[in-house]
C-alpha positions as CSV (number, residue, x, y, z in Angstrom):
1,X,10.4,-4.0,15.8
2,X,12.3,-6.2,17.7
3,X,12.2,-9.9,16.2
4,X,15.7,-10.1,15.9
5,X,16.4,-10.1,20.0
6,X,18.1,-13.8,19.7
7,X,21.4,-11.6,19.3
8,X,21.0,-9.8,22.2
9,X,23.2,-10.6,25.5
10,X,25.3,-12.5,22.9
11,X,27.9,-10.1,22.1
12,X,28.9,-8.4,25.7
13,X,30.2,-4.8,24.9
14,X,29.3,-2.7,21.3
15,X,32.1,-2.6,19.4
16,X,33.3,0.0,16.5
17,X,31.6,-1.2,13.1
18,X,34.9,-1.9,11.2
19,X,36.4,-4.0,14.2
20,X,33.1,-5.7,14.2
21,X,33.0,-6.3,10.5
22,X,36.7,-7.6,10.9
23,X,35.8,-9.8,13.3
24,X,33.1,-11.2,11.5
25,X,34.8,-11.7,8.5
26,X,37.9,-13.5,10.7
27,X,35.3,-15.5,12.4
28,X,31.7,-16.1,11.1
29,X,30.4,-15.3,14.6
30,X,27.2,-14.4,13.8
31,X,26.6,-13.1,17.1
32,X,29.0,-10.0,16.1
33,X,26.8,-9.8,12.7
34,X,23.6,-9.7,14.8
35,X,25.1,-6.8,17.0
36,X,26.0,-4.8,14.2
37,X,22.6,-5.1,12.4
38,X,20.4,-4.6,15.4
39,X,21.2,-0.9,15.3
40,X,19.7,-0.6,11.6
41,X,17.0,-3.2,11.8
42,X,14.3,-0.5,11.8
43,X,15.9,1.6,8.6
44,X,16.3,-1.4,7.1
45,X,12.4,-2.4,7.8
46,X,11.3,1.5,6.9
47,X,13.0,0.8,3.4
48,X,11.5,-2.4,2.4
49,X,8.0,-1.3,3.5
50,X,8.8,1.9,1.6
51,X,8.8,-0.3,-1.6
52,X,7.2,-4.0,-0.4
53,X,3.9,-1.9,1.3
54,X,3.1,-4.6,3.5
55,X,4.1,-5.0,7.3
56,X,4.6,-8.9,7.8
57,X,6.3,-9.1,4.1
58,X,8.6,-6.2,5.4
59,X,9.6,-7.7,8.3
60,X,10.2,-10.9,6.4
61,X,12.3,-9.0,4.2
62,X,14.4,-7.9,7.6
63,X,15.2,-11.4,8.3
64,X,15.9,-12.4,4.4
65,X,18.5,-9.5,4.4
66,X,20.1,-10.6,7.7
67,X,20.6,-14.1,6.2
68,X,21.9,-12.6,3.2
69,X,24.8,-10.4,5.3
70,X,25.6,-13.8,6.3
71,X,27.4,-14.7,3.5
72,X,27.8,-11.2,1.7
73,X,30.1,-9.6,4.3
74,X,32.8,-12.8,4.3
75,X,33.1,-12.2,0.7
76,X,32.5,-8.4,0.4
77,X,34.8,-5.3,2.5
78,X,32.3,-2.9,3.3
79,X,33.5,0.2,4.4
80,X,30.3,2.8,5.3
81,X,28.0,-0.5,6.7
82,X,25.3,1.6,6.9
83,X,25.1,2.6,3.4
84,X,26.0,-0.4,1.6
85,X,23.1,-1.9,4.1
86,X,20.9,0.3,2.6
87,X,21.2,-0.3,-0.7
88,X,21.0,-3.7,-0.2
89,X,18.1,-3.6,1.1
90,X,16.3,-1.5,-1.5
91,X,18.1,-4.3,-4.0
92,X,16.6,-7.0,-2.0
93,X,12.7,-5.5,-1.9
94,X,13.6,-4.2,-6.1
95,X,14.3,-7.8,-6.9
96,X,11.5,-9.3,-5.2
97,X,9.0,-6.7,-6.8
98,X,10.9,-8.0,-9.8
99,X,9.9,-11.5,-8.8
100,X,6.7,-11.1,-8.1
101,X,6.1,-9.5,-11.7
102,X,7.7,-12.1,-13.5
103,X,5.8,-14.7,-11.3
104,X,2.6,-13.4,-12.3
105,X,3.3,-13.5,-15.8
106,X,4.9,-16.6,-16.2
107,X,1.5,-18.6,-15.1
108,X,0.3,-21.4,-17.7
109,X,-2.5,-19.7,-19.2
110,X,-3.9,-18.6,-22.4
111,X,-3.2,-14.8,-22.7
112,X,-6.7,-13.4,-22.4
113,X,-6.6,-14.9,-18.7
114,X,-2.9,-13.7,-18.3
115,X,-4.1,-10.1,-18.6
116,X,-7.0,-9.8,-16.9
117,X,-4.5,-11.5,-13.9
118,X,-2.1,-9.3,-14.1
119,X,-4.6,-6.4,-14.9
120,X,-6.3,-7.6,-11.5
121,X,-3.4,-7.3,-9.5
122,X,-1.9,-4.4,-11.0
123,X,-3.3,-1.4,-12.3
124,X,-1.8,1.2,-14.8
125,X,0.1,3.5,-12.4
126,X,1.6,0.5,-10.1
127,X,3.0,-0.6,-14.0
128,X,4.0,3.3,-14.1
129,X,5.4,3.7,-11.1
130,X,7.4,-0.2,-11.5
131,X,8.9,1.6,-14.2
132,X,9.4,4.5,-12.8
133,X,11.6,2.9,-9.8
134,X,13.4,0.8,-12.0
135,X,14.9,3.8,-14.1
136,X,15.4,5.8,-10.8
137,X,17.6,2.7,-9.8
138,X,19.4,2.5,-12.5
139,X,19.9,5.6,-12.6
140,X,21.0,6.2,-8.9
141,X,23.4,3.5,-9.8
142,X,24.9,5.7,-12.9
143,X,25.5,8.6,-10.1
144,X,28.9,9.4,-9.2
145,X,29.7,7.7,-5.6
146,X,29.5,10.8,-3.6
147,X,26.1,11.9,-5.3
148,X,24.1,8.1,-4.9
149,X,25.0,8.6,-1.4
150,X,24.5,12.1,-0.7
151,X,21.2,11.6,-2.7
152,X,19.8,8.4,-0.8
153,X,20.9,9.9,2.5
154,X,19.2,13.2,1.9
155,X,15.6,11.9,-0.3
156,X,15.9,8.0,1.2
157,X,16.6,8.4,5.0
158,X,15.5,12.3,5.5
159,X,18.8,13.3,6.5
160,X,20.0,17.2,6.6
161,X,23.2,18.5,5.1
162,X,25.1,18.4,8.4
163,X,24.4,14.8,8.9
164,X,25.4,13.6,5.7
165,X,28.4,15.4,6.2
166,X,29.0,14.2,9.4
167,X,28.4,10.3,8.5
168,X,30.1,10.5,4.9
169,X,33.3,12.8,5.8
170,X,32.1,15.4,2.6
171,X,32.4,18.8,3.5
172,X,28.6,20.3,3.9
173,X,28.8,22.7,0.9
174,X,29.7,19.9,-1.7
175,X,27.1,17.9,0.2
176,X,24.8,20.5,-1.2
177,X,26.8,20.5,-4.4
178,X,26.4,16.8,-4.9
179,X,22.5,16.8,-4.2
180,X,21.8,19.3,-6.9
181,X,23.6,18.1,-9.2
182,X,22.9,14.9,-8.7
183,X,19.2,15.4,-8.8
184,X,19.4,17.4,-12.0
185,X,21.5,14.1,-13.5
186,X,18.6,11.9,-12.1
187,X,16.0,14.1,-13.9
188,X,18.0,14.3,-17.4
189,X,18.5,10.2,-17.4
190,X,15.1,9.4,-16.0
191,X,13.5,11.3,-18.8
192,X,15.7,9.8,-21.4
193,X,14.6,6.4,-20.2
194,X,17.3,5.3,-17.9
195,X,20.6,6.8,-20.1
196,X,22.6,10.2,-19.8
């Protein structure tokens, strides 16, 4: 994947990710921006065609979320870029699935023709597993800090102990620690429809 290679050349030596995000946020070069997202431009593409499914809409998605770190990161202090990227970008493909529903049934027509439309497009267990996604996020969002993370490094970007420990600063056995019990929180609010 490399649609984004405008940036390249720009910026003439990497620099650390919270210099770079300083800079950015002292500057609005968007050359620096481009430089620090290039590096995650293929996890961010693997995570919107985890939930979008679709190849040109992912990529789309790459360059919607680029436009959106625009403006987010002169407002926002990110800390750990990486995993606030992340969960941007599984907000930004959530949101358009989102859309997309609504869109559908928000069409001018008499209901009969509504349904078989949206019975068309989706079946049951796209409508199941919608729902299903929406009470994981949610839920991942009810998750103490160190188990969302721990959790979408681990299940999200196939990560081992030792590398979430090494990227987050946690010490490996509460890494472990904050995976199980973070999964058996997940399980308990899932089942009760999105609450503890």
């Amino acid at each position: 994947m490399k649609f984004l290679k405008f940036f390249q050349g720009k910026v003439k030596e990497p620099v650390p990710e919270a210099e770079g995000l300083a800079a950015y946020r002292r500057n609005g070069d968007v050359a620096v921006l481009g430089a620090l997202y290039e590096p995650y431009m293929d996890m961010v593409f693997g995570v919107c065609f985890q939930y979008l499914r679709d190849e040109d809409e992912s990529k789309d998605a790459v360059m919607q979320i680029f436009e959106k770190l625009v403006a987010d990161l002169k407002q926002h202090e990110v800390s750990n870029f990486k995993s606030w990227l992340h969960s941007v970008a599984r907000n930004h493909c959530l949101m358009k699935l989102r859309v997309s529903r609504i869109t559908v049934g928000a069409e001018s027509v008499d209901d009969r023709e509504q349904e078989l439309q949206i019975g068309a497009l989706y079946d049951e267990d796209t409508f199941a597993l919608d729902g299903q996604l929406n009470a994981l996020d949610e839920c991942l969002q009810k998750l103490v800090s160190e188990q969302r993370i721990s959790i979408e490094l681990f299940y999200l970007q196939n990560k081992c102990y030792r590398d979430i420990a090494g990227e987050t600063g946690f010490e490996m056995g509460k890494v472990k620690s904050y995976i199980q019990n973070g999964k058996r929180k997940l399980k308990i609010c899932i089942e009760n429809n999105g609450s503890y």
